[in-house]
VOPAGU-2260 file (C-alpha; in pm, 1 decimal, decimal comma):
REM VOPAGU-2260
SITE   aa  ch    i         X         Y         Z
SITE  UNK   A    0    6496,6    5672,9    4951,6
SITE  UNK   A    1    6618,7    5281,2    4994,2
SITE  UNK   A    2    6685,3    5321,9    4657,6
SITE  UNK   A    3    6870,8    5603,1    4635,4
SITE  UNK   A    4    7123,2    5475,6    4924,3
SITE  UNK   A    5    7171,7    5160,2    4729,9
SITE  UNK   A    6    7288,8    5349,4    4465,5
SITE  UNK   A    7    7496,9    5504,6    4702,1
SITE  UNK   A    8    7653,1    5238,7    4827,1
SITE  UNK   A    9    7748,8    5079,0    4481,2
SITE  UNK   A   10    7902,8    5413,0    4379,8
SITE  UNK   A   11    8098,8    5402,8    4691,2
SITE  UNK   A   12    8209,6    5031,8    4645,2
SITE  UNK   A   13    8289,7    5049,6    4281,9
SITE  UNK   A   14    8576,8    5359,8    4425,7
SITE  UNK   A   15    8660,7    5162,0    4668,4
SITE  UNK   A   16    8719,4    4870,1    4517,9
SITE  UNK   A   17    8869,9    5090,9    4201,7
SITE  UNK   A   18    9172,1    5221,1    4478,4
SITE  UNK   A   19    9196,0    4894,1    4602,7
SITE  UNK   A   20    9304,6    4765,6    4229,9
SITE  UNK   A   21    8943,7    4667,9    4148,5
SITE  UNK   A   22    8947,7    4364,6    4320,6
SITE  UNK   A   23    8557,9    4392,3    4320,9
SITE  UNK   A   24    8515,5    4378,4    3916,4
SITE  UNK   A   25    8344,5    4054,8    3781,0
SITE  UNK   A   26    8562,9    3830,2    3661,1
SITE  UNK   A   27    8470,6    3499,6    3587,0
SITE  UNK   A   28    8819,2    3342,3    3474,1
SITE  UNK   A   29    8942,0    3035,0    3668,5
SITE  UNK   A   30    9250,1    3133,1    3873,2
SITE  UNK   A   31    9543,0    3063,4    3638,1
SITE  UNK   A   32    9767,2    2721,9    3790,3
SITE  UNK   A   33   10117,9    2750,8    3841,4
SITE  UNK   A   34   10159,1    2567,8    3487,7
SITE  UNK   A   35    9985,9    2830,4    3343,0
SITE  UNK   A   36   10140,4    3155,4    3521,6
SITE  UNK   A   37   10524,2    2989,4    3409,5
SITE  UNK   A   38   10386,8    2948,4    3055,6
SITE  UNK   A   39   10251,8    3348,8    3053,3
SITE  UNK   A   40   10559,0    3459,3    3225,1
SITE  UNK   A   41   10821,4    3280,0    2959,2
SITE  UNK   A   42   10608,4    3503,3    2687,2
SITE  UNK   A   43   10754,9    3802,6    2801,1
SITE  UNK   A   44   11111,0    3876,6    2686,6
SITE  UNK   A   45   11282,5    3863,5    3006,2
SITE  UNK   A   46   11677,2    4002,7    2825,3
SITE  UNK   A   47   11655,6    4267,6    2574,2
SITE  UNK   A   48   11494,3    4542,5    2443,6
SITE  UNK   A   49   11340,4    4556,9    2207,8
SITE  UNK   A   50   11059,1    4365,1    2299,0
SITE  UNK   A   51   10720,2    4279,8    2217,9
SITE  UNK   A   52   10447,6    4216,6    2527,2
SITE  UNK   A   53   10076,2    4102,1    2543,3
SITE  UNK   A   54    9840,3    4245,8    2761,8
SITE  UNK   A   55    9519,7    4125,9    2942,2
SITE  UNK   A   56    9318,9    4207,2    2658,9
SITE  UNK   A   57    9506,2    4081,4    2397,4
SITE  UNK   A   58    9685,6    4386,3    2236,0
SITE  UNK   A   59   10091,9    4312,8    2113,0
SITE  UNK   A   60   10297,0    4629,8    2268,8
SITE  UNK   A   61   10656,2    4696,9    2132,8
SITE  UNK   A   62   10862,4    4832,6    2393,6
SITE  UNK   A   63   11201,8    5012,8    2224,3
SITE  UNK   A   64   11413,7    5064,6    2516,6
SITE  UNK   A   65   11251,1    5053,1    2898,2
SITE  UNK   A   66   11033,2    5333,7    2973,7
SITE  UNK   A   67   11134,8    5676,7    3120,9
SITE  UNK   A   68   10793,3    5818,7    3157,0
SITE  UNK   A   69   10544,5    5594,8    3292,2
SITE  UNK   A   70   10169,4    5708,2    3391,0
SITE  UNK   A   71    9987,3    5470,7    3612,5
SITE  UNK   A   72    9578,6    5416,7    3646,8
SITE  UNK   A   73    9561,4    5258,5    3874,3
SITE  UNK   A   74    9662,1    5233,0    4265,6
SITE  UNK   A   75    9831,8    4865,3    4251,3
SITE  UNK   A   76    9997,9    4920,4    3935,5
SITE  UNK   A   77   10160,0    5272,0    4120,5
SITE  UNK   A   78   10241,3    5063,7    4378,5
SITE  UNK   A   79   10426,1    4781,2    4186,6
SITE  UNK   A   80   10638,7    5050,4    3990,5
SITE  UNK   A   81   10708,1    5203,9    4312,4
SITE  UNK   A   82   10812,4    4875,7    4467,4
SITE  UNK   A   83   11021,3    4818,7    4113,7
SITE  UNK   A   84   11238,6    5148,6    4218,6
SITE  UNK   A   85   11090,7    5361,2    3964,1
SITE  UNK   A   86   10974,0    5686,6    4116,0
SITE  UNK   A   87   11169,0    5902,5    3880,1
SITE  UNK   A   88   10989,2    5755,3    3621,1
SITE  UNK   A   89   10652,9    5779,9    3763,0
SITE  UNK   A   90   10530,0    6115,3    3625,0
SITE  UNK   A   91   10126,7    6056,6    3658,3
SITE  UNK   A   92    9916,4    5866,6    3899,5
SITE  UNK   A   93    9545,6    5886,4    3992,4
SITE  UNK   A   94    9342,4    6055,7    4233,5
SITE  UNK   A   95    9306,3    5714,9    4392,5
SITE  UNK   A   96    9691,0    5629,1    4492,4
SITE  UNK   A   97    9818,0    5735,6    4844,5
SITE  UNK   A   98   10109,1    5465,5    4892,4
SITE  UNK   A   99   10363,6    5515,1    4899,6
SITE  UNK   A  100   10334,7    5883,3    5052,4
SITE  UNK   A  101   10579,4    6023,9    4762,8
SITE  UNK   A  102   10297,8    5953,2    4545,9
SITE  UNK   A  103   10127,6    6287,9    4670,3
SITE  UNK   A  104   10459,9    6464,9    4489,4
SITE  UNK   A  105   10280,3    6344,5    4142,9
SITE  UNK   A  106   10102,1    6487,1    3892,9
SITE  UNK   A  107    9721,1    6372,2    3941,9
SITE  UNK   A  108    9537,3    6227,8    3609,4
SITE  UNK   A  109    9128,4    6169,3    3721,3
SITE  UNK   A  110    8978,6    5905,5    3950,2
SITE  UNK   A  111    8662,5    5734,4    3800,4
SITE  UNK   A  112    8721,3    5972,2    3495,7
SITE  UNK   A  113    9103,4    6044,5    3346,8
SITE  UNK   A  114    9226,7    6358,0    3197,6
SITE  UNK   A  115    9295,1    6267,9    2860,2
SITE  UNK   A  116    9488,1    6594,4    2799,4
SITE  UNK   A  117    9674,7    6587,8    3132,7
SITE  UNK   A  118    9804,1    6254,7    3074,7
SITE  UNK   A  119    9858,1    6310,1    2677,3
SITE  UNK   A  120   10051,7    6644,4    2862,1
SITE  UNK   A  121   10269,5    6411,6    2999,5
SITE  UNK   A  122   10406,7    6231,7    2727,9
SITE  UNK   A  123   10431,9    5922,1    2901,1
SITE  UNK   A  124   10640,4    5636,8    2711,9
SITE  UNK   A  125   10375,1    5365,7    2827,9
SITE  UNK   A  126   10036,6    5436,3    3037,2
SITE  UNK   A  127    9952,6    5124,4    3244,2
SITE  UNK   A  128    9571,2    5076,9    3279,2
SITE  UNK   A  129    9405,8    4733,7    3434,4
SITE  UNK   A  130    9175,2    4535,5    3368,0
SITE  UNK   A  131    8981,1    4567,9    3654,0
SITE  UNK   A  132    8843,4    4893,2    3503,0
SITE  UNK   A  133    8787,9    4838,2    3227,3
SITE  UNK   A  134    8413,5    4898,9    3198,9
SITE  UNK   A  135    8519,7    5268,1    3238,5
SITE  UNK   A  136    8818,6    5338,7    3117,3
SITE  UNK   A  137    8760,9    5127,1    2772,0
SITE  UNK   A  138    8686,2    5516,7    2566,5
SITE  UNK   A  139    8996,1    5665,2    2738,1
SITE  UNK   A  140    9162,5    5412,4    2629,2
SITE  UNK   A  141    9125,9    5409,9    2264,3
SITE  UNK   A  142    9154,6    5809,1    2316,5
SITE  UNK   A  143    9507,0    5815,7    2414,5
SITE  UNK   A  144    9578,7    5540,6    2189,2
SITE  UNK   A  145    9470,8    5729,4    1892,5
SITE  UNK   A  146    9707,8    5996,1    2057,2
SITE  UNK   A  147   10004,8    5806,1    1998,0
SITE  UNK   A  148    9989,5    5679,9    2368,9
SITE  UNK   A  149   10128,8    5274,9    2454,7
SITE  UNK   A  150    9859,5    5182,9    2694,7
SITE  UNK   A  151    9931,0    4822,5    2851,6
SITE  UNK   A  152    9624,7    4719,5    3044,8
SITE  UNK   A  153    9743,6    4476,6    3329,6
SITE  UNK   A  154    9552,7    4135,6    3394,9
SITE  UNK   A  155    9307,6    4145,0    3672,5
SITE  UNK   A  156    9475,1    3936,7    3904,6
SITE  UNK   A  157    9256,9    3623,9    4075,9
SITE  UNK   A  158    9553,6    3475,7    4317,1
SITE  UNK   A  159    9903,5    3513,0    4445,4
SITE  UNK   A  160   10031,5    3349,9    4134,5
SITE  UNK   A  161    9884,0    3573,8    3870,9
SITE  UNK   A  162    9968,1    3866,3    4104,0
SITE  UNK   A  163   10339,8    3742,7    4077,3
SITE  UNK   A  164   10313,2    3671,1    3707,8
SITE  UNK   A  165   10217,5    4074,6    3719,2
SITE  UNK   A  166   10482,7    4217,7    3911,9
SITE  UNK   A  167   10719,0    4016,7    3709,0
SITE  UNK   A  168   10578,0    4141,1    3353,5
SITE  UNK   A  169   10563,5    4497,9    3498,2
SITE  UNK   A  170   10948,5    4438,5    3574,5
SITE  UNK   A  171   11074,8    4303,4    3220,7
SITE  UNK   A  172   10873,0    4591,1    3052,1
SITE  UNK   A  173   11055,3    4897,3    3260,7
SITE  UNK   A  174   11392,7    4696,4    3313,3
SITE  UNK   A  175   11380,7    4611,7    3659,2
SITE  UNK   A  176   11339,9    4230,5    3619,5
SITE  UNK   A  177   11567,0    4199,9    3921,7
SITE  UNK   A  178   11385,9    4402,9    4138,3
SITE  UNK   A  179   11091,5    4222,3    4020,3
SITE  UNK   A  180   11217,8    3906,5    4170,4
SITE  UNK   A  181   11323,2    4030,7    4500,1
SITE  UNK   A  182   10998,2    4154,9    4539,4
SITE  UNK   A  183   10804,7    3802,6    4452,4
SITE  UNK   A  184   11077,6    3639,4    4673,6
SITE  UNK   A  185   11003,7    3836,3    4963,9
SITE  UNK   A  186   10641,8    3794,2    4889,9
SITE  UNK   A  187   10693,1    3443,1    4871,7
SITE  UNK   A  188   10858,8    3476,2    5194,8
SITE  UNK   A  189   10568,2    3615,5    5407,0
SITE  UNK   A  190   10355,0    3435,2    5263,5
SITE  UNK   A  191   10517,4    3069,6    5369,4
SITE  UNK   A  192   10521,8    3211,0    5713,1
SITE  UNK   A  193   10227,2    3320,3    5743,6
SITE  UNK   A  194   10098,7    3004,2    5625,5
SITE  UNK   A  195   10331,8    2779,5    5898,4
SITE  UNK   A  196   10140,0    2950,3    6160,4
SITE  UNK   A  197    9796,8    2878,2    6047,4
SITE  UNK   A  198    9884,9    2538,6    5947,2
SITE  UNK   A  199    9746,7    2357,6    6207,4
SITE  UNK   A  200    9496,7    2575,6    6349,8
SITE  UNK   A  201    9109,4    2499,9    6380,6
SITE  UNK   A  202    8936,1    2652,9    6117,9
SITE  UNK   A  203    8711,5    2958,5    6150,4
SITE  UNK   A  204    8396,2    3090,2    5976,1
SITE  UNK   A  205    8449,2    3400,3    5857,9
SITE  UNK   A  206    8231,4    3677,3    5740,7
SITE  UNK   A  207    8389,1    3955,1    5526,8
SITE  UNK   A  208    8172,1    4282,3    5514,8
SITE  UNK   A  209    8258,9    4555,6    5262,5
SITE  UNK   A  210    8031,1    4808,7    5336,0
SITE  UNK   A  211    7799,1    4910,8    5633,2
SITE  UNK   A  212    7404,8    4853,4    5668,7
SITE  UNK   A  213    7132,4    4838,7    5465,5
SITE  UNK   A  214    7337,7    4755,5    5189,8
SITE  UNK   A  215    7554,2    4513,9    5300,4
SITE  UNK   A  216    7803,4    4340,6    5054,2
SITE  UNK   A  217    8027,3    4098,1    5111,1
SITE  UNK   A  218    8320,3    3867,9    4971,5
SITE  UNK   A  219    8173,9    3549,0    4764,2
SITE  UNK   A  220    8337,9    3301,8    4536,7
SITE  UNK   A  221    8573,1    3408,4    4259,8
SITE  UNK   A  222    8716,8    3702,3    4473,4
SITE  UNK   A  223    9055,9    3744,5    4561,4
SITE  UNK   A  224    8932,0    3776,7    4932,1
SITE  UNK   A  225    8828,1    3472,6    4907,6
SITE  UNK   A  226    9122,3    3314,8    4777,4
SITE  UNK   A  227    9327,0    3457,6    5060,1
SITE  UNK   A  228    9117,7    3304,6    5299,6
SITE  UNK   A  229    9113,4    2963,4    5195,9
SITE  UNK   A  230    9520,4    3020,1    5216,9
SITE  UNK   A  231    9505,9    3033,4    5588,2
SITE  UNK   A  232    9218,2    2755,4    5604,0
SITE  UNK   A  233    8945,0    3006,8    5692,8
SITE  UNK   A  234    8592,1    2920,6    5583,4
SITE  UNK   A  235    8396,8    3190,8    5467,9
SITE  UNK   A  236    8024,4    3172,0    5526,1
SITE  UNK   A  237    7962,8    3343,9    5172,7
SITE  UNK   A  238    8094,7    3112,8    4963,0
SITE  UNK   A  239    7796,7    3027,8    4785,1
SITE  UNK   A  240    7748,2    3384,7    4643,4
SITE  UNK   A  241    7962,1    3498,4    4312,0
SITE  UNK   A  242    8213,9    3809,7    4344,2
SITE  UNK   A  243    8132,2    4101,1    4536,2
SITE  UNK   A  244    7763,2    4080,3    4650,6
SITE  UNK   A  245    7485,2    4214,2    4864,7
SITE  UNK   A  246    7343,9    3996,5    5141,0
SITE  UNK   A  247    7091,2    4079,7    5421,1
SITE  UNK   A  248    7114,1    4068,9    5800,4
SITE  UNK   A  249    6908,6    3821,4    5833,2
SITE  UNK   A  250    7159,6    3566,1    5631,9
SITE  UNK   A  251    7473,7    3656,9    5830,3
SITE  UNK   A  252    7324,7    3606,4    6128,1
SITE  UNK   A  253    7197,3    3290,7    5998,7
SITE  UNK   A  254    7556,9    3204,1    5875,3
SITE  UNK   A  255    7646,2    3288,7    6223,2
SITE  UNK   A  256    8034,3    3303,6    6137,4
SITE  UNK   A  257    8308,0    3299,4    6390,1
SITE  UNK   A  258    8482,8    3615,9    6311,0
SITE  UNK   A  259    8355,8    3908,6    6109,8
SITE  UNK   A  260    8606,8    4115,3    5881,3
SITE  UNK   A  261    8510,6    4422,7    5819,6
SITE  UNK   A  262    8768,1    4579,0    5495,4
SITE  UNK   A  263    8627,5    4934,3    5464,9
SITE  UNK   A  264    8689,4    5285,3    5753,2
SITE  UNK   A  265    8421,6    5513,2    5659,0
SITE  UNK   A  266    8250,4    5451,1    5935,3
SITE  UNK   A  267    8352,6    5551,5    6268,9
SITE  UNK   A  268    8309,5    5284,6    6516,9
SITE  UNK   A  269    8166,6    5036,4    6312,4
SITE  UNK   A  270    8325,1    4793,1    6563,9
SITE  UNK   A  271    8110,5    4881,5    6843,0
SITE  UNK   A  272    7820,7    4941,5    6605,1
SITE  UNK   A  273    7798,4    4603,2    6430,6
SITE  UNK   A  274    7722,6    4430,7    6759,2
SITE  UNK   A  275    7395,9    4689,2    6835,7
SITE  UNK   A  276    7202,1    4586,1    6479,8
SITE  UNK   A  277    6953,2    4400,1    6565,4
SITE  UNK   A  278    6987,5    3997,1    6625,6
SITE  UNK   A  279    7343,9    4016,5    6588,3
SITE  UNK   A  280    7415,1    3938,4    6945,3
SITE  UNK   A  281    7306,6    3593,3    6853,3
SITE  UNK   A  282    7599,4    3530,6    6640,3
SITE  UNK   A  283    7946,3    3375,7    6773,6
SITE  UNK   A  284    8136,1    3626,5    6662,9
SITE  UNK   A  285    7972,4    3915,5    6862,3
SITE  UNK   A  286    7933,7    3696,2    7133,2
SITE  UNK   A  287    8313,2    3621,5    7160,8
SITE  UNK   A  288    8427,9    4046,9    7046,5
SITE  UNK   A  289    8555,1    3841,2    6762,6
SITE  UNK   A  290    8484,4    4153,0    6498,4
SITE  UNK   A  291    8824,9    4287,4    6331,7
SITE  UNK   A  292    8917,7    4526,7    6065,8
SITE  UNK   A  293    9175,9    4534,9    5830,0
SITE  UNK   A  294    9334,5    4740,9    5577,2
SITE  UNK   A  295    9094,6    4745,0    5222,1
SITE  UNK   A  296    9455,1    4827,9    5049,2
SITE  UNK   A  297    9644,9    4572,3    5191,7
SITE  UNK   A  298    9410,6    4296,9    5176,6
SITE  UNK   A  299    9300,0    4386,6    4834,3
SITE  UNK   A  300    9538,4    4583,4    4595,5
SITE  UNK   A  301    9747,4    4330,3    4375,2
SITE  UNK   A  302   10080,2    4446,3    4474,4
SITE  UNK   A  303   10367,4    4393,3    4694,0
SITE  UNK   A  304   10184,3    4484,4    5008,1
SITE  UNK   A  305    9975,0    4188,5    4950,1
SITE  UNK   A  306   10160,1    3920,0    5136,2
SITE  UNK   A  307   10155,1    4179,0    5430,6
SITE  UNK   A  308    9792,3    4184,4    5393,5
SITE  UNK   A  309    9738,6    3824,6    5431,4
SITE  UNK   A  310    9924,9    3863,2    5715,9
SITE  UNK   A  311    9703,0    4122,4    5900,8
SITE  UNK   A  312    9398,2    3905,5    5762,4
SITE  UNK   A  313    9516,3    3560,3    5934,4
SITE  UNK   A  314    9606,9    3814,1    6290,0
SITE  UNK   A  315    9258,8    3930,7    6251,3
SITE  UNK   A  316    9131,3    3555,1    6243,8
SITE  UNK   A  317    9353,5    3401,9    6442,3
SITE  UNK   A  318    9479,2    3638,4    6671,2
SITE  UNK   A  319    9529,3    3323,4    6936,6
SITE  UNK   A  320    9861,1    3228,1    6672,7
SITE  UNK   A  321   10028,0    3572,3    6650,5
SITE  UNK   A  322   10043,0    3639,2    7023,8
């Protein structure tokens, strides 16, 4: 039976984590530096079409004029190309999206699984994939390429930066470099702030939890979670696990964080449940109602909402600040 619900629970995480842009794929690249991202960026022909991009995975795509049907696999890639002003363009998204709420008005492709026909249906001008998913969408993939299809698979971003570098590639590919750059700006924007107010603040230990007893899993190094949290000088306890990982009760309440974050809703009342497992009232975080929950989309999904997530993360951890 244990077995079974572990099985469970990775199923649920891996759609999760899929709708949240797959922040919980393996990825062991080093966070590109800011060298780096201005290098990738000044690849991309920022002027004129036509124009020639590279994706995550290496593969050249010639772009003849900017696209006027796009289909999206993703829910931070829908919500970048929303952001970019393109919801005319938009004609397929996946089971996954739900923001913004005109995404319900479009035509739905698969969720772990895409209909090849549906989207070959379509006739998009480019499909944008990512390469968070990789893992499964690699046969659909070369199936709508040998369609005819222009699939771009977007780089699994690992920080602000390379989530910036993103929106601004997505924007020179569809024409809406502009856009692209008031979005980063204003991204840029929150971000600074947010960061002012933390800036001189004591740090906390901070446990993130991603999905509910027995099978626990949590935020370790080489996660964007992580990332954000060392932006607004929180220390998270699991640090010295890799990616997205599974870690017992007894080791969080020997971690005995400050805070707990808890990213996920399908459980009602986790709040009030967390503090009843057992030895858990030991910890500092139960013992001072420190337990908060955020948004999995906006803390997680590589888009413009992410700067608004870091926001709600560092209220959640420092609520003291934002009063």
């Amino acid at each position: 039976m244990k077995k079974f619900l572990k099985i469970g629970v990775l199923v649920f995480l891996a759609i999760s984590l899929l709708a949240a842009c797959g922040q919980g794929a393996k990825n062991d690249k080093p966070a590109a530096t800011g060298q780096q991202t201005q290098q990738e960026t000044s690849q991309v022909d920022e002027a004129t079409f036509p124009m020639t991009i590279t994706d995550a995975i290496g593969k050249d795509i010639t772009l003849e004029a900017p696209p006027e049907k796009i289909v999206s696999l993703i829910p931070s890639n829908t919500e970048i190309l929303f952001g970019l002003g393109l919801k005319d363009e938009i004609v397929g998204v996946t089971n996954n999206d739900d923001y913004p709420p005109e995404v319900a008005e479009k035509v739905k492709v698969g969720g772990m699984e895409y209909n090849i026909e549906q989207i070959i249906a379509l006739k998009p001008d480019i499909v944008f994939a990512h390469e968070s998913s990789m893992s499964l969408s690699e046969s659909a993939i070369e199936q709508l390429e040998s369609a005819g299809m222009k699939v771009f698979v977007v780089k699994n971003a690992q920080d602000f930066n390379e989530t910036y570098t993103t929106i601004e590639q997505l924007g020179s590919a569809t024409g809406k470099l502009p856009e692209a750059e008031k979005i980063i700006a204003d991204m840029k924007a929150k971000v600074e702030e947010v960061q002012a107010k933390v800036k001189d603040v004591e740090s906390k230990k901070v446990f993130v939890e991603a999905s509910d007893e027995p099978n626990i899993y949590t935020a370790g190094q080489g996660t964007f979670m992580n990332a954000m949290l060392e932006m607004i000088h929180a220390e998270n306890v699991a640090v010295d696990g890799d990616n997205w990982y599974e870690i017992g009760a007894e080791q969080i309440i020997a971690k005995n964080p400050d805070v707990i974050v808890v990213t996920y809703n399908y459980v009602p009342d986790i709040l009030t449940k967390i503090p009843q497992r057992a030895g858990f009232d030991t910890i500092n975080a139960v013992k001072n109602k420190a337990i908060a929950q955020v948004d999995e989309s906006t803390t997680s999904r590589q888009g413009p909402r992410l700067a608004d997530g870091l926001e709600e993360l560092a209220k959640a951890i420092y609520p003291e600040v934002f009063k």
